[in-house]
N, C-alpha and C positions, 0 to 999 in steps of 0.2 A: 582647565582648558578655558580659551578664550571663549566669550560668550558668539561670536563667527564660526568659529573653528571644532570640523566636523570629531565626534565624540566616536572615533577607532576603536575606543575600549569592548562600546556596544555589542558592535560586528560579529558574526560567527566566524571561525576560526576556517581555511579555506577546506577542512575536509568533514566541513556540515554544513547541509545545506537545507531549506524548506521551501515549501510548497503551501498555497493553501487554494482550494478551490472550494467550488459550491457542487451542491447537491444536482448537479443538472447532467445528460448525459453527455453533453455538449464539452464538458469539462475532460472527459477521458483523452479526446483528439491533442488539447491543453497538455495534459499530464506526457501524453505518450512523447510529443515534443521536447518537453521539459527534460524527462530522462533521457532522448537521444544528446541533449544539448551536455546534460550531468556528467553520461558516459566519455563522451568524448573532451569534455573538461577533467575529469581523474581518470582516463586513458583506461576505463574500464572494459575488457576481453567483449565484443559486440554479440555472441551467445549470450551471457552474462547481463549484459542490456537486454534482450530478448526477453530471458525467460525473464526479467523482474517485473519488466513491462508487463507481460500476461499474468504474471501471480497480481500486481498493481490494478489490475483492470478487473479481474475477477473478483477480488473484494470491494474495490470502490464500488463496479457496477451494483454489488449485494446490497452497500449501504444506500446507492443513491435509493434502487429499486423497493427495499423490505425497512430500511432502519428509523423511515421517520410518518408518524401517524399523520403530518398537515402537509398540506403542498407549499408550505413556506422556504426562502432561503434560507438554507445552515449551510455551515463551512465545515469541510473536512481539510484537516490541516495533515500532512504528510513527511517527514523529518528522516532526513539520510546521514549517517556519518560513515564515514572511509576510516577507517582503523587497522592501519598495515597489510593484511590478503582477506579483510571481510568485510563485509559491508551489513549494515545493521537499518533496520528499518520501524519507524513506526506511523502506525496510522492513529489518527482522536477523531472522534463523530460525537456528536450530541445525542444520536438516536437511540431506541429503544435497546434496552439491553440484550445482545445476542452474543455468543460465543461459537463461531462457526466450527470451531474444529473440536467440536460435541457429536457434530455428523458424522455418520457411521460411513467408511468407505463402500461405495456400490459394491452388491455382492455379484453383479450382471455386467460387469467389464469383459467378458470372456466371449461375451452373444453379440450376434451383430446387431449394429445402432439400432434398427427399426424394432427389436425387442428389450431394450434397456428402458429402465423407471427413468425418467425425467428428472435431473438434480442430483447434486451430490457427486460431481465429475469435476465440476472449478475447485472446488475445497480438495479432493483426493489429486490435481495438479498442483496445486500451493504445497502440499502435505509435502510431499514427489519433491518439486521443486527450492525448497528450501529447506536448508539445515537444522533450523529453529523456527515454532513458531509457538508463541503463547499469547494469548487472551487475561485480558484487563480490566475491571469496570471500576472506575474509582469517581465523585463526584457527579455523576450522572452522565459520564462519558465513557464510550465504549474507546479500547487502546488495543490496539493488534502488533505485536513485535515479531519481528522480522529477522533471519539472520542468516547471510548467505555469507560461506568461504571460497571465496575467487582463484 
């Protein structure tokens, strides 16, 4: 290619997409946007946006809130691809190593709210909510994958 002339090779392919934001909570209004923008670019079922959104929000919130020892910026990078009726997700963080879906499902889902332990309700909706979900740590980066059938 011409030393002018934009390098198309680079580009993801139109059914991947990313994301990257910061550690701030400021970022999830960001994200929430992002995904209504994705859904309606691959004509994704608006449930389907919904609940990724909420699974989305519940993890990042965990990283922004528990994953990192300084109050410095880190990036959380976010990566989607569309693959015929599913859509596959994953999250990278820098932060301490943690593997959420370790946490035992609340045994006090049955009592009303005001006598339920505090925690352990976002992870048992990710669980609920998605098809696949496994836990990653390679290079001092935690990896959460994702996998929903539309």
């Amino acid at each position: 290619m011409g030393e002018n002339e934009p390098d198309f090779i680079s580009l993801p392919p139109m059914n991947q997409k990313q994301i990257i934001i910061t550690n701030t909570l400021s970022e999830l209004d960001h994200l929430a946007d992002w995904l209504e923008m994705l859904g309606e670019e691959w004509q994704l079922p608006s449930k389907a946006v919904f609940n990724l959104n909420l699974v989305l929000e519940e993890l990042v919130t965990n990283i922004i809130f528990y994953g990192y020892r300084d109050k410095e910026s880190h990036q959380i990078q976010i990566d989607f691809w569309l693959e015929k009726e599913m859509i596959k997700i994953t999250i990278e963080d820098d932060g301490k190593e943690f593997d959420p879906f370790l946490l035992d499902t609340p045994d006090d889902l049955d009592k009303p709210i005001e006598e339920r332990k505090i925690g352990g309700l976002g992870i048992h909706f990710v669980k609920k909510l998605m098809d696949k979900y496994e836990y990653q740590r390679n290079n001092n980066r935690n990896k959460i994958i994702l996998v929903k059938h539309l």
